[in-house]
N, C-alpha and C positions, 0 to 999 in steps of 0.2 A: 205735613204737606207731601203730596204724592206726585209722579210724574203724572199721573192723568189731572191732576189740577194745574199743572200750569198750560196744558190743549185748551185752544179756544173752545168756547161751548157748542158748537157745531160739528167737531170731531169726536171720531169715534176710538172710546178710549183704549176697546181691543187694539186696536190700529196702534197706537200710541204704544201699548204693551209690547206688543209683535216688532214696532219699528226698533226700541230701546233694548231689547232680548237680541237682534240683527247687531245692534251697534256693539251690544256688550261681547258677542262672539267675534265680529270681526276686530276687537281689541284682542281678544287671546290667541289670535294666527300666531305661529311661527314665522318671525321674519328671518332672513339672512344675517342678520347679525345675532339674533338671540341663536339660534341653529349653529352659530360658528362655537358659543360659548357651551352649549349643549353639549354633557358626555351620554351616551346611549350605554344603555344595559348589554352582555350579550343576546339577549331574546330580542332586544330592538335593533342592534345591529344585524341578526343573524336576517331577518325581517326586511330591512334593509337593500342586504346584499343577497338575496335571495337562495339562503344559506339556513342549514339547519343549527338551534342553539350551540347543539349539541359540537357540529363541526367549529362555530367561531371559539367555543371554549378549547377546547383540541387546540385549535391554532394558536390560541394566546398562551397555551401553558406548553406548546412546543417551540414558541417564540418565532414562527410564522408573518406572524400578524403583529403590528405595532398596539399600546395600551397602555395607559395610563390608569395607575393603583389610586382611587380615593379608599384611603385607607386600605382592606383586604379585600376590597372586591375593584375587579378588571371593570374598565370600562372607555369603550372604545370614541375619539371626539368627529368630525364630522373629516376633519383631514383624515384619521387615522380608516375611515373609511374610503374615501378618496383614494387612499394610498392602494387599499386592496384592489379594489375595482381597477385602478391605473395598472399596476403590476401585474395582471392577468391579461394585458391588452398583448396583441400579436399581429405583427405586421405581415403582411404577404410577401412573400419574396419576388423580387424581381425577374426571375426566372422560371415562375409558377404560369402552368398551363392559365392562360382564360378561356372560362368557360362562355362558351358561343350562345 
């Protein structure tokens, strides 16, 4: 038995193929919680933070940057991302001209 046998016989079974192909993709979305348990490669982190591979390995083997070792390869989790991004942040001084 297939999914176009159980469409009533007046639907159309492309349809049916097309709807069930939608459903099965939007089961493999990344949610917020699977994304929190996610560690990223450096090429998907570098991707990420919109950073060359090449600079997030640099950072992780100058200790820069936070990672966690599965086994011998770095790999950065969705915090340790967060973290970079936040640590780059820079307030304006309260003493700073504004601009008009």
């Amino acid at each position: 038995m297939t999914r176009t046998d159980l469409a009533p016989p007046n639907v159309d079974s492309a349809l049916i193929e097309r709807l069930a192909e939608a459903f099965e993709s939007l089961a493999k979305l990344v949610t917020p919680a699977t994304s929190d348990l996610q560690c990223f490669t450096p090429a998907q982190a570098a991707e990420l933070l919109g950073k060359t591979e090449n600079w997030v390995v640099e950072a992780i083997q100058d200790g820069r940057v936070p990672c966690t070792y599965i086994g011998k390869s770095p790999r950065l989790t969705a915090a340790h991302i967060r973290w970079v991004q936040n640590s780059g942040e820079r307030m304006p001084s309260k003493y700073s001209i504004r601009a008009a």
